[in-house]
C-alpha positions as a Markdown table, in Angstrom:
| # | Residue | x | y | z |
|---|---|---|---|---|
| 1 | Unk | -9.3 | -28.6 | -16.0 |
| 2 | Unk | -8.7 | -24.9 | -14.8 |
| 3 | Unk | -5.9 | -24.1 | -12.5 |
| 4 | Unk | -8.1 | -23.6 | -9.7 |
| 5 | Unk | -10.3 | -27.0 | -10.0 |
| 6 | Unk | -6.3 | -28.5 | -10.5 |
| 7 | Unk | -4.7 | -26.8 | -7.1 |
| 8 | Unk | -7.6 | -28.0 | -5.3 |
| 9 | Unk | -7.2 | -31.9 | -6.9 |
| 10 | Unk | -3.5 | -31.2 | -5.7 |
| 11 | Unk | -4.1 | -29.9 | -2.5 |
| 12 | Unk | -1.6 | -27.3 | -3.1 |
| 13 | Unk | -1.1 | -25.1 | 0.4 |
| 14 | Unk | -2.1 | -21.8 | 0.5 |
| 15 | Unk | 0.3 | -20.5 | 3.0 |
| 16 | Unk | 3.3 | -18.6 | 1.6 |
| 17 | Unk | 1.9 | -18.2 | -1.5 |
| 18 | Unk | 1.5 | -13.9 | -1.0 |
| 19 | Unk | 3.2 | -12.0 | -3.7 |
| 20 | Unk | 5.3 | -9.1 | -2.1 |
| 21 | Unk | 4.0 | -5.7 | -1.9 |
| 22 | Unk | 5.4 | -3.2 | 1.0 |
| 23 | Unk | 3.6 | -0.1 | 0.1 |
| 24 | Unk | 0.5 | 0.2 | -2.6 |
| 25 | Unk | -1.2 | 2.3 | -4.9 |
| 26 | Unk | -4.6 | 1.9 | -5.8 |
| 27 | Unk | -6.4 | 3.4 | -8.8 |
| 28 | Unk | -9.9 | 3.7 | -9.8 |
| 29 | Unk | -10.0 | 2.5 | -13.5 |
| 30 | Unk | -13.8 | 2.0 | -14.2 |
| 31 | Unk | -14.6 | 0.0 | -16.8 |
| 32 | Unk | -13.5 | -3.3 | -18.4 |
| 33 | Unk | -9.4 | -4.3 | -18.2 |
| 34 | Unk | -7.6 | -5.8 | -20.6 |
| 35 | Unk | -4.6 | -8.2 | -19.8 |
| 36 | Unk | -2.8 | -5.2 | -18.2 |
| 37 | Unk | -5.4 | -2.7 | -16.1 |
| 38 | Unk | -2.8 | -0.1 | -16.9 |
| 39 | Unk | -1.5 | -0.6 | -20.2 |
| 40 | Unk | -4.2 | -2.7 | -22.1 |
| 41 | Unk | -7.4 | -0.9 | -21.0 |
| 42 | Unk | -7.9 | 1.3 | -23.7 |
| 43 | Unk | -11.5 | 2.0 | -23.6 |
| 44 | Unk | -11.1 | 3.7 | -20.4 |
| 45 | Unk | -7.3 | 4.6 | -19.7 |
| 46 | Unk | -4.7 | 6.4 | -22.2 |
| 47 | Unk | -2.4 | 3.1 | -22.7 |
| 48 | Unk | 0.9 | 5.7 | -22.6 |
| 49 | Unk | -0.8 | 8.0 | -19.4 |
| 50 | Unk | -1.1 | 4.0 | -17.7 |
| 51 | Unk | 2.3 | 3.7 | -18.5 |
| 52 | Unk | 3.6 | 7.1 | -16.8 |
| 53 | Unk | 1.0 | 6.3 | -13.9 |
| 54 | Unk | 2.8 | 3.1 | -13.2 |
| 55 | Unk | 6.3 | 4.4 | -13.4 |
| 56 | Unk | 5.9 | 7.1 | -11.5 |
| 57 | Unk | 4.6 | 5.0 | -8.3 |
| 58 | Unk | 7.1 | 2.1 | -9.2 |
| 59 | Unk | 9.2 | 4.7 | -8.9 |
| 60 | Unk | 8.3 | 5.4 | -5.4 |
| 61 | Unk | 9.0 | 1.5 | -4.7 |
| 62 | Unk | 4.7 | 1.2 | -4.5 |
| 63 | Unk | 3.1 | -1.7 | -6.2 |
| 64 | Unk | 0.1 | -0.8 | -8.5 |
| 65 | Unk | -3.8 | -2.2 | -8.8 |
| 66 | Unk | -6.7 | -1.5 | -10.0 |
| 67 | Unk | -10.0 | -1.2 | -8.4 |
| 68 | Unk | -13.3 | -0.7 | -9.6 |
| 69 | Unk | -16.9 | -0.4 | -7.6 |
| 70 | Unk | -19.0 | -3.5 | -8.2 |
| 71 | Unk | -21.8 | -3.7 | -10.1 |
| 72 | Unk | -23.0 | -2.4 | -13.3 |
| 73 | Unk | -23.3 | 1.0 | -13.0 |
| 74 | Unk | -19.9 | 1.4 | -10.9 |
| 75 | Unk | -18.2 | 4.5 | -10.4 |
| 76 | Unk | -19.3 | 6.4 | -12.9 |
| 77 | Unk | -16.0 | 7.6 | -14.6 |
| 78 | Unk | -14.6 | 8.8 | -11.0 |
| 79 | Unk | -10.9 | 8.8 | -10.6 |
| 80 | Unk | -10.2 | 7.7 | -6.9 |
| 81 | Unk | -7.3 | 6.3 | -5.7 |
| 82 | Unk | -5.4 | 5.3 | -2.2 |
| 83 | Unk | -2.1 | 4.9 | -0.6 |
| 84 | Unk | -1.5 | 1.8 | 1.2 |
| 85 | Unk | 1.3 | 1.5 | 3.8 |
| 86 | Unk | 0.9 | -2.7 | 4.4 |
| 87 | Unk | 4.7 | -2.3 | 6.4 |
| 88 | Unk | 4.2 | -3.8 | 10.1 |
| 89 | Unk | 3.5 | -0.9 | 12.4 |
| 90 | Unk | 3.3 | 1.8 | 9.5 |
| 91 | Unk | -0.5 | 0.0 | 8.4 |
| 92 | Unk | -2.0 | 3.2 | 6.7 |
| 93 | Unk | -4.7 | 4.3 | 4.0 |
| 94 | Unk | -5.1 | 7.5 | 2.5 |
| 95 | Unk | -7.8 | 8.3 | 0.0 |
| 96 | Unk | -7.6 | 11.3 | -2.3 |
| 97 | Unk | -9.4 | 11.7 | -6.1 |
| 98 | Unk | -8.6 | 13.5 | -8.9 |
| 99 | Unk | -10.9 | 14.7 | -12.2 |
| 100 | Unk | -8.5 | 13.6 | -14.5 |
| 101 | Unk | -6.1 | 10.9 | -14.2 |
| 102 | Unk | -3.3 | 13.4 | -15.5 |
| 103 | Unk | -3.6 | 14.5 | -11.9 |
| 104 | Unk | -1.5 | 11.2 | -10.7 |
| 105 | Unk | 1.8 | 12.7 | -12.0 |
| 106 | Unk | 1.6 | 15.4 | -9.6 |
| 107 | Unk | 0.9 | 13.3 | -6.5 |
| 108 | Unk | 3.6 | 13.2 | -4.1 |
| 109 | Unk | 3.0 | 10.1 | -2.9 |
| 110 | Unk | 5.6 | 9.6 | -1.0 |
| 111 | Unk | 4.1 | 12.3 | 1.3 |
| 112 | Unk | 1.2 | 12.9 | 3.6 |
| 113 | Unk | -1.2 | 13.2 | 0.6 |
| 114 | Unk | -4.7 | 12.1 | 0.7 |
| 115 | Unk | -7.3 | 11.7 | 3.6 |
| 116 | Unk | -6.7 | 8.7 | 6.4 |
| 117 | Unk | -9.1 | 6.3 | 6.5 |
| 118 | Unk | -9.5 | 3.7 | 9.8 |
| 119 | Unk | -11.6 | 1.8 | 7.4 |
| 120 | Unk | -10.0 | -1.4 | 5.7 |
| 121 | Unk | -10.7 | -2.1 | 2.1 |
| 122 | Unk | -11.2 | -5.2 | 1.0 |
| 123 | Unk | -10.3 | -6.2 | -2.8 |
| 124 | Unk | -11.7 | -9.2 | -4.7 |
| 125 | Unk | -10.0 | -10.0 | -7.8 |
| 126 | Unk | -12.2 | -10.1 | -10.8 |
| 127 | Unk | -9.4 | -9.8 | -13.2 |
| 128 | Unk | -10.8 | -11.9 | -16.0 |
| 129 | Unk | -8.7 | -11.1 | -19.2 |
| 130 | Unk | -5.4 | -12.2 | -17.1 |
| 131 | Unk | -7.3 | -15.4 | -15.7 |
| 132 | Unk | -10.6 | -16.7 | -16.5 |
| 133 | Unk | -10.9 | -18.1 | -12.6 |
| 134 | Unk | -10.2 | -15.1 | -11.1 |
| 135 | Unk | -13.3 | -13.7 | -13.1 |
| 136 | Unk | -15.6 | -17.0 | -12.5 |
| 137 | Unk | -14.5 | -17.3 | -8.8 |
| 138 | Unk | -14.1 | -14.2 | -7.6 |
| 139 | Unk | -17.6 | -12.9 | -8.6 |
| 140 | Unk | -19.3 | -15.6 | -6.7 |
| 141 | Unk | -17.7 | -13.7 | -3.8 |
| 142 | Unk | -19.0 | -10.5 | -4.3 |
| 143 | Unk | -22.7 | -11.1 | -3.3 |
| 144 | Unk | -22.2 | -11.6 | 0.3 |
| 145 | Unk | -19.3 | -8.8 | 0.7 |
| 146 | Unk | -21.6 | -6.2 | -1.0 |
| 147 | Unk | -24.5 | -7.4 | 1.7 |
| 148 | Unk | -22.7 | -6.4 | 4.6 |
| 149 | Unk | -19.8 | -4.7 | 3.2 |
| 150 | Unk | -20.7 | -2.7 | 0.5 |
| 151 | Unk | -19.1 | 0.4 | 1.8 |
| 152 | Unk | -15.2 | -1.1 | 1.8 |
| 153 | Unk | -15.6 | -3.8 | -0.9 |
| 154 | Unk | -13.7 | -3.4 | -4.5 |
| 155 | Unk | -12.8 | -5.3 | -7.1 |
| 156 | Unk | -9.3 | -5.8 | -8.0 |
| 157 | Unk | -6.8 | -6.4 | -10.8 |
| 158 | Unk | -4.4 | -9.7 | -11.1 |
| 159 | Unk | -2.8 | -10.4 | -7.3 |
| 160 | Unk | -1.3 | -13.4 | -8.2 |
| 161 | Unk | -1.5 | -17.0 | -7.4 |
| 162 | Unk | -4.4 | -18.0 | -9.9 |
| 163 | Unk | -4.3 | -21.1 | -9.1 |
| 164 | Unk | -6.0 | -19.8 | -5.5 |
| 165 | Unk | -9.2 | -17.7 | -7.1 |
| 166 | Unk | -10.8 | -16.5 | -6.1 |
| 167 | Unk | -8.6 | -14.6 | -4.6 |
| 168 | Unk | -8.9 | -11.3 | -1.6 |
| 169 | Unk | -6.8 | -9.3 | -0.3 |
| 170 | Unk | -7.0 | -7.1 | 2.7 |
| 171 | Unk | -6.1 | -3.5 | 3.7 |
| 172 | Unk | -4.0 | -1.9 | 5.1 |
| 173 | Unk | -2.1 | -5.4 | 6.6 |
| 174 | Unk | -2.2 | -6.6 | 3.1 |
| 175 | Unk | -3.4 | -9.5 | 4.1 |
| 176 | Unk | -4.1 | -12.6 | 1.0 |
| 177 | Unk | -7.0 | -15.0 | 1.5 |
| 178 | Unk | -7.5 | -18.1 | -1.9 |
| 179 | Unk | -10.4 | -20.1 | -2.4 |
| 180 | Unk | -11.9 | -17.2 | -0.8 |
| 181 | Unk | -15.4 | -19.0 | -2.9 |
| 182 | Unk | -15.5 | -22.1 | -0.7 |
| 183 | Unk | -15.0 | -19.7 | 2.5 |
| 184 | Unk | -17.2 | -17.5 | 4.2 |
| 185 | Unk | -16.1 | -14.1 | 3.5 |
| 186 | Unk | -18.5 | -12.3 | 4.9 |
| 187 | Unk | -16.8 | -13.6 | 8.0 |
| 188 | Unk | -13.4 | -13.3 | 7.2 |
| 189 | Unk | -13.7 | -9.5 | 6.9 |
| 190 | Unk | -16.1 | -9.7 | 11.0 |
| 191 | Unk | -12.3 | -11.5 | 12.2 |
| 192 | Unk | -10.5 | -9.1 | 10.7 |
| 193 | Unk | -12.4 | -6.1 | 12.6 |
| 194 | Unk | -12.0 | -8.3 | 15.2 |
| 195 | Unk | -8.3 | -8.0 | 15.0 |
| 196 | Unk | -8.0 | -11.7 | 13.9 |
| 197 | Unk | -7.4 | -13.7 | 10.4 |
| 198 | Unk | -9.0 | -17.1 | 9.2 |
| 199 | Unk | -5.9 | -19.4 | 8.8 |
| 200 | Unk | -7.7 | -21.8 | 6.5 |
| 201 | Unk | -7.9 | -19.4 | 3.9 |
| 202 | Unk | -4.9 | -16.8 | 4.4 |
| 203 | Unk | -2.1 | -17.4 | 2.5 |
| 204 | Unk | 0.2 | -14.7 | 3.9 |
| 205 | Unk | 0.7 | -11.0 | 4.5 |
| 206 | Unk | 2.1 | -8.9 | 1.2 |
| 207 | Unk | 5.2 | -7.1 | 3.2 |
| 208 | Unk | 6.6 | -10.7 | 4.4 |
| 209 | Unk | 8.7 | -13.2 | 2.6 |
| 210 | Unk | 7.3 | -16.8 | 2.2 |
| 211 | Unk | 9.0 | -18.1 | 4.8 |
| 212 | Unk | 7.7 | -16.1 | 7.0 |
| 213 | Unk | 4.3 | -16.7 | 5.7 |
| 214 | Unk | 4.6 | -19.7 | 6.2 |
| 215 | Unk | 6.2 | -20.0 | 9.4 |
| 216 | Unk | 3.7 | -17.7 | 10.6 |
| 217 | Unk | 1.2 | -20.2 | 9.5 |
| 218 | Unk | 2.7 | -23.0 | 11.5 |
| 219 | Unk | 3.5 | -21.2 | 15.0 |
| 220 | Unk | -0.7 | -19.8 | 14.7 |
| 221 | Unk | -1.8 | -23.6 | 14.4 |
| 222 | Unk | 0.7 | -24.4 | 17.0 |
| 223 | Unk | -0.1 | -22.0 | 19.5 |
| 224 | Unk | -4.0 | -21.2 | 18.1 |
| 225 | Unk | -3.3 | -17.7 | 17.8 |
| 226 | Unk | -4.8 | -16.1 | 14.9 |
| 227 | Unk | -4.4 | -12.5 | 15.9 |
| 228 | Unk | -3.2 | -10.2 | 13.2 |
| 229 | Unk | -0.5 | -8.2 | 15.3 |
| 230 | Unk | 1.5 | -11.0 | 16.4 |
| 231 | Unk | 4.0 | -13.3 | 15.7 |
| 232 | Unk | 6.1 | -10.6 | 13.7 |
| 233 | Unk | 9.3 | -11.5 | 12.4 |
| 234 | Unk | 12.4 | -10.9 | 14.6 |
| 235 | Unk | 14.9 | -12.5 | 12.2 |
| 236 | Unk | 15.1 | -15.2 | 9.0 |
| 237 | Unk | 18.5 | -17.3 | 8.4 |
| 238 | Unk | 18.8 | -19.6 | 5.2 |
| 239 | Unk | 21.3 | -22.4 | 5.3 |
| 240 | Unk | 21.3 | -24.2 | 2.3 |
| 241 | Unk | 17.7 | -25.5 | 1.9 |
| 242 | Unk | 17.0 | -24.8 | 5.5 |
| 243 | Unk | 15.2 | -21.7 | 6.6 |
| 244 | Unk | 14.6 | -21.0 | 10.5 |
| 245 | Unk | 12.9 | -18.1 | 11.5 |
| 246 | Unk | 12.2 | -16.4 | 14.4 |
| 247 | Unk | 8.7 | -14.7 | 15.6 |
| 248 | Unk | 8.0 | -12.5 | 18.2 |
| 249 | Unk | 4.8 | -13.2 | 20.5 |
| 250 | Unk | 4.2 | -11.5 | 23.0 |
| 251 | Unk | 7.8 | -10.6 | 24.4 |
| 252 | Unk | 8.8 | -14.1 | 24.0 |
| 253 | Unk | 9.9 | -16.0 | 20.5 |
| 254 | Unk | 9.1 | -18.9 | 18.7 |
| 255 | Unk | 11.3 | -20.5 | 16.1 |
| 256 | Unk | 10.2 | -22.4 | 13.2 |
| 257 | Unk | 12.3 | -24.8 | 11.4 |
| 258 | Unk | 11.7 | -25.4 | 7.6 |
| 259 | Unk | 12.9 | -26.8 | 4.5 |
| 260 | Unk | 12.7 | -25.8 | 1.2 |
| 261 | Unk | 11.8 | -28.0 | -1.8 |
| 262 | Unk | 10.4 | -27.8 | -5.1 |
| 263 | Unk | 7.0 | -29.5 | -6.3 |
| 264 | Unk | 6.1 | -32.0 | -9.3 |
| 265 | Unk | 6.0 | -29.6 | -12.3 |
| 266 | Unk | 2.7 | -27.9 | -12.6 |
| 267 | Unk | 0.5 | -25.5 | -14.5 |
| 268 | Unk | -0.4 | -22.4 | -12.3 |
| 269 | Unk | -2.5 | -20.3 | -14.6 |
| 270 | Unk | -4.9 | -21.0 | -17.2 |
| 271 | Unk | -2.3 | -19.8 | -19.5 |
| 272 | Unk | 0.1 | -21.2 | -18.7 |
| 273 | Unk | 1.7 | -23.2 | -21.9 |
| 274 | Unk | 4.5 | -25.4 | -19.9 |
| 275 | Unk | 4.3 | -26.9 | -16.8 |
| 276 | Unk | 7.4 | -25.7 | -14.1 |
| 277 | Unk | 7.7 | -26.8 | -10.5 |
| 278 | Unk | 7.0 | -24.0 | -7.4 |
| 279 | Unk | 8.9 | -23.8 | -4.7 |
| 280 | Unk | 7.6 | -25.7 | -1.3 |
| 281 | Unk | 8.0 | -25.3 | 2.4 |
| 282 | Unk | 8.0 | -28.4 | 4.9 |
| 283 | Unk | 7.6 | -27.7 | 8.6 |
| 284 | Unk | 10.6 | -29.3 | 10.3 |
| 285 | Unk | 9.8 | -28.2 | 13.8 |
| 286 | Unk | 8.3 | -25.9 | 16.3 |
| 287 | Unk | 10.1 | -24.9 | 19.2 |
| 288 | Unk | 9.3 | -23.9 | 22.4 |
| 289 | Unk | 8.6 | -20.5 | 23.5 |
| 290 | Unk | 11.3 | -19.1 | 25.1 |
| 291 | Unk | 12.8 | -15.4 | 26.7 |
| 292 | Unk | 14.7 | -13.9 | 23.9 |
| 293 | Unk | 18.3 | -13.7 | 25.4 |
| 294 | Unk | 19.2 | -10.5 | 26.9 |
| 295 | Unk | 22.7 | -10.2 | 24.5 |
């Protein structure tokens, strides 16, 4: 059985399951990737240039990934790439290309470089050589994006959480979605212009912490909100296996209380050799909203 055909047996819950990522750089690398898009994809990128690439925006605290058009023909050798800002109230993208991926050194992208963009992009991951579901499950997605969405839809290298291919992530919020196959993602990406997310399928924004994820996931089924800007985090206190955090909405604040455990062990990729528990979040309560205090 594959990871994915095992979470869903499981059940396993998708919310708080979204790997961190504040800030992001996105790279064109077109053509096939090995196990690393940057360091094992020889065919197309200078392993040793992929290195530099990748430790020069580390070095700017920016996560990396990959993208590539879909579709045979793809981009045709082009080196485009974008700066993503996925940091509540600083959501940005800024597209920019170079001829020769050398170019990247010289970015500063830390600064104003590139062309803004109001358009999100949406990534599929299709990263097969790091998990054969995210290449089985997240091609069957593509079809239906590239009919309505041609113009903003990408694939993407490894996001993380296997186990939930296919797997999407969303731009500039950095917004995760799993089992994004057994979903309609055509309409995912209508909510999200809409200024809304599909709760079933998210499984957190990249610049929060699980907790937050997930208590944002419990206060939207609470209060059937499923806007994007809401529900922001106004603070997170851990007490032993108890997390409560607070969330704005709206002026007013919700707190969620949970508590942190660790599942049965399990095998979360297709790789994986040894099965290890992950760590779990059980909804204690939901308050009230109230007026946060004055003090």
């Amino acid at each position: 059985m594959t990871c994915s055909d095992a979470a869903r047996t499981r059940g396993d819950a998708l919310h708080g399951t979204g790997s961190a990522g504040q800030r992001w750089f996105l790279l064109e690398i077109d053509g096939a990737w090995g196990h690393s898009a940057f360091l094992n994809s020889s065919k197309v990128l200078d392993p040793n240039l992929g290195l530099r690439i990748a430790r020069h925006v580390e070095a700017s605290g920016m996560r990396t990934l990959a993208i590539r058009r879909p579709g045979r023909r793809r981009g045709e050798g082009r080196w485009r790439w974008a700066v993503v800002d996925s940091r509540i109230g600083s959501e940005s993208i800024r597209w920019g290309e170079v001829e020769h991926p050398e170019e990247i050194l010289t970015l500063d992208i830390d600064g104003d470089v590139g062309t803004a963009s109001t358009e999100p992009i949406v990534a599929v991951c299709t990263h097969g050589r790091h998990d054969q579901c995210c290449a089985v499950r997240g091609r069957r997605v593509l079809p239906s994006l590239l009919e309505r969405h041609e113009s903003i839809t990408w694939e993407c290298s490894h996001l993380g959480g296997d186990r939930f291919a296919g797997t999407m992530i969303v731009f500039p919020e950095g917004l995760y979605y799993g089992n994004v196959d057994d979903a309609d993602a055509e309409r995912i990406v209508d909510l999200h212009s809409e200024g809304r997310v599909n709760p079933r399928f998210l499984r957190g924004r990249s610049s929060l912490t699980a907790a937050t994820q997930v208590a944002q996931h419990h206060a939207r089924e609470a209060l059937q909100d499923n806007r994007i800007d809401t529900l922001h985090p106004l603070s997170e206190v851990q007490n032993g296996s108890r997390w409560t955090v607070t969330l704005d909405h709206d002026g007013h604040s919700v707190e969620v209380g949970l508590e942190q455990g660790l599942s049965d062990p399990i095998t979360s990729t297709c790789s994986a050799t040894r099965a290890g528990p992950v760590r779990t979040f059980e909804l204690i309560s939901v308050s009230e909203l109230r007026v946060p205090s004055a003090e």
